[in-house]
C-alpha positions, 0 to 999 in steps of 0.5 A: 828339083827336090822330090819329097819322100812321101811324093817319091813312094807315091810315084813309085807305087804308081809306077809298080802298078799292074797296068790294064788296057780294056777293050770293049766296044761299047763306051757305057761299059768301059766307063763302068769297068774303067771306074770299077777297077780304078775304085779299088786303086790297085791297077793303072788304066793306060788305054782303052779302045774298040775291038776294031783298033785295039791290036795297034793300041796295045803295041803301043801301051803294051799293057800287063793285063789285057781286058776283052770286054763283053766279049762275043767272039767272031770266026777266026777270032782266037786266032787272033788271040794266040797271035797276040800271045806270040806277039806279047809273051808276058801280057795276061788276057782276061776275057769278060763274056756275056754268056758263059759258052763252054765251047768258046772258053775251051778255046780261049784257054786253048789259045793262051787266055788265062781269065775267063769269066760272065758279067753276070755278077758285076764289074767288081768281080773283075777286079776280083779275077785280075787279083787271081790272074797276078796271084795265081796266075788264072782266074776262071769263071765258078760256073765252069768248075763242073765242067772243067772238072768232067773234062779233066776226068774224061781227060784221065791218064793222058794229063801230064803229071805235075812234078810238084815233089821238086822245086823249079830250081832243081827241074832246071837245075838253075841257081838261086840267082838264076831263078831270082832274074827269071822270076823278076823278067817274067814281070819285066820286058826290059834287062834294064828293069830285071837290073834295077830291081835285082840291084845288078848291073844290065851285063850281069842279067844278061850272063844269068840269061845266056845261062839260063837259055843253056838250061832250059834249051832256049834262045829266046827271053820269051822262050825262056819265059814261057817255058818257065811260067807253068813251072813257077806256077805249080811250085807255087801253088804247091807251096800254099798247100 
């Protein structure tokens, strides 16, 4: 069957779309986010559910944001939270609170959460916050900024320092290729994906990796991934500067 060509670009922007599964127990508020989000036809909605069954979910869909809706988080829950980080590396999770609690968002960030945020405002605001989490690599909450400011000050000296003078090629001392499969695969899970998009073949992604984990003393894709991620991210904010 012949495809045409403006169906073939459709279908390809489908499928580059940042994937979204929302988690929220009640079903009035994930019709209004699932609506909010595919309004703004950036994202795909793969999945939704309750809190209750929503883990055996994403290990099916494996999303690329992950949406914790009118969040209220129980004892042990950022336990859980980290697990899912373990389990899934490259899924970003958003978490959309009813009431700011500062206590709680210390606690997500602490457990590998990268968007925190209230309802107060409206459901397009997460929309907004998704776009900052794939751009930016963040999205928190304008409210919190006074806060993060005084813990960063009380935190003073015992910061790590970012070493934005060098690019994350030169801190690793990774080649221009290199940096080009480990910037695509924290994007994609799959070599397969990495080969296509880098037009290489799957043998030649995996020689970059073994290279790769040399370098940054890793063994694992995921290691590899998120030792590079915070690196990737100061050199770009830098260069925005």
């Amino acid at each position: 069957m012949i495809i045409s060509a403006e169906k073939a670009s459709r279908a390809k922007g489908i499928s580059e779309k940042k994937t979204i599964f929302i988690v929220d127990n009640n079903v009035i508020n994930r019709t209004k986010l699932r609506n909010s989000l595919r309004l703004c036809g950036k994202y795909m909605i793969i999945g939704e559910s309750q809190y209750y069954d929503f883990y055996e979910k994403i290990s099916i869909f494996s999303p690329n944001i992950l949406v914790l809706s009118s969040f209220q988080p129980c004892e042990n829950f950022y336990e859980y939270i980290f697990k899912i980080r373990n389990d899934f590396p490259l899924m970003k999770l958003l978490i959309v609170t009813d009431d700011l609690d500062e206590n709680d968002f210390i606690k997500a960030v602490n457990a590998g959460v990268v968007g925190y945020l209230s309802y107060s405002d409206s459901f397009e605001s997460v929309a907004n916050a998704i776009d900052e989490i794939i751009n930016y690599g963040a999205s928190y909450d304008k409210r919190l900024n006074k806060f993060i400011y005084r813990v960063i000050n009380a935190m003073n000296d015992k910061l790590k320092p970012c070493h934005f003078d060098k690019p994350v090629a030169e801190q690793f001392s990774l080649t221009k290729r290199e940096l080009e499969v480990a910037s695509v695969m924290s994007d994609s899970s799959r070599y397969s994906d990495v080969a296509r998009k880098l037009h290489i073949s799957n043998d030649t992604v995996k020689m970059h990796m073994s290279h790769i984990y040399k370098k940054l003393g890793v063994s694992t894709k995921h290691e590899a991934i998120l030792k590079l991620q915070s690196k990737i991210l100061e050199f770009k904010l830098n260069s925005t500067v």
